[in-house]
Phi, psi and omega in degrees: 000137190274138158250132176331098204295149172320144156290158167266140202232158123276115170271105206241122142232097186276131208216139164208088168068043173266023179306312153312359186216320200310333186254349153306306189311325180263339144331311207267309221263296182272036034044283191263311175262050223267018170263348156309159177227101190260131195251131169257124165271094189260117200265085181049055198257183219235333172265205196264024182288313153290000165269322179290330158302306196288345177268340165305307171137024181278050210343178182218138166228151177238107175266145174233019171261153219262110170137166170291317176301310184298303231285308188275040153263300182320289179332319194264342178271352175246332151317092158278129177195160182275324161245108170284099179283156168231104172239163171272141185252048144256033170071004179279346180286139172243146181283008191288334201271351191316320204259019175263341210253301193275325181317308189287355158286336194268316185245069206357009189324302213235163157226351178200141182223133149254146179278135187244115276207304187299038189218144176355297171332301222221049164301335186268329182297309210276133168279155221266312175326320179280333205279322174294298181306298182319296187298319167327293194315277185309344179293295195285338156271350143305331167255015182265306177271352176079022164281205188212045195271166180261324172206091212286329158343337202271133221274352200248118164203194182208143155252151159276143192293344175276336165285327129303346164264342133359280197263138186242127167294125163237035187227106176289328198259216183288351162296347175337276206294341159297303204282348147292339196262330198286307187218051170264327149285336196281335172252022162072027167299146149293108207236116176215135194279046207282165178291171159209172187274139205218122178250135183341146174265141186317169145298120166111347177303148173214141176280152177247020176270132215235104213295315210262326162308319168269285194332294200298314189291328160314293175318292212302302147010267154350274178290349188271300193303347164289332169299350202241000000 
């Protein structure tokens, strides 16, 4: 019987001045996953995060257009891969969680999987402010499309290359991932929340997402692509 060549799996990471967490990330990712090929989109960053990737073992692409959005718009048109992973590279994501992310794409279930962050497990983690901001975020865009999703926010999922080529991006920032959950509905995708594990950012580490500035660009969002 002839065998069926391996799907190509991509671990897609957009990265800005993760040079403290980065090489656990991708250490942890070819490790747990090693037929994968995990890539850092290292995004202007101003420290040493593509060079501490690439000594991890990680191709690198150095993009210079500005944002999380542009970069996985790039990412996903020049990465041929069959399964696209997105994770953050500041290490709050665990690689443990991979195959609860790839499976239901790999075993025809799904077209997009997101890790929902937002479950029991990582109760001790969420500061009660962020834990509000989320559901809100999510409440209200359940009720603009007449989903049920639990946490559209979350920076770790995976696409199928028909699913991603779908979809075209127009959010340069932390918006992505609502303008991917929009139009993962609007094109009637196969969607599954399993939980993951989800962790504290190292000391010293700092997020550059900004809750009352990106939240408000988030809504807004939010209502225009439903208006379209």
């Amino acid at each position: 019987m002839k065998r069926l060549p391996s799907p190509r799996i991509a671990v897609i990471v957009p990265c800005f001045n993760e040079e403290l967490t980065i090489g656990e990330v991708v250490r942890d990712f070819k490790n747990t996953l090693p037929e994968a090929e995990v890539i850092v989109v290292d995004n202007c960053s101003t420290d040493r995060t593509g060079d501490v990737a690439e000594a991890a073992g990680a191709m690198v692409m150095r993009e210079h257009a500005q944002g999380k959005g542009s970069v996985m718009q790039i990412a996903f048109e020049k990465i041929e891969a069959d399964v696209y992973v997105t994770v953050d590279g500041d290490a709050t994501y665990s690689a443990s969680d991979i195959r609860k992310i790839l499976d239901p794409i790999l075993k025809g279930r799904a077209d997009m999987v997101v890790g929902n962050r937002l479950n029991a497990a990582n109760s001790e983690v969420w500061h009660q402010h962020r834990v509000l901001g989320n559901k809100m975020i999510c409440s209200f865009f359940n009720l603009l499309y007449g989903t049920n999703f639990s946490d559209i926010l979350s920076g770790y999922r995976a696409l199928s290359f028909d699913a991603a080529r779908k979809m075209k991006f127009a959010s340069k920032g932390f918006e992505i991932e609502t303008e991917i959950t929009a139009k993962a509905v609007k094109n009637k995708l196969r969607v599954e929340e399993p939980p993951v594990i989800y962790r504290k950012r190292p000391e010293g580490s700092r997020s550059k997402l900004s809750a009352l500035k990106d939240g408000f660009k988030i809504m807004g969002l939010m209502v225009k692509l439903r208006m379209k």
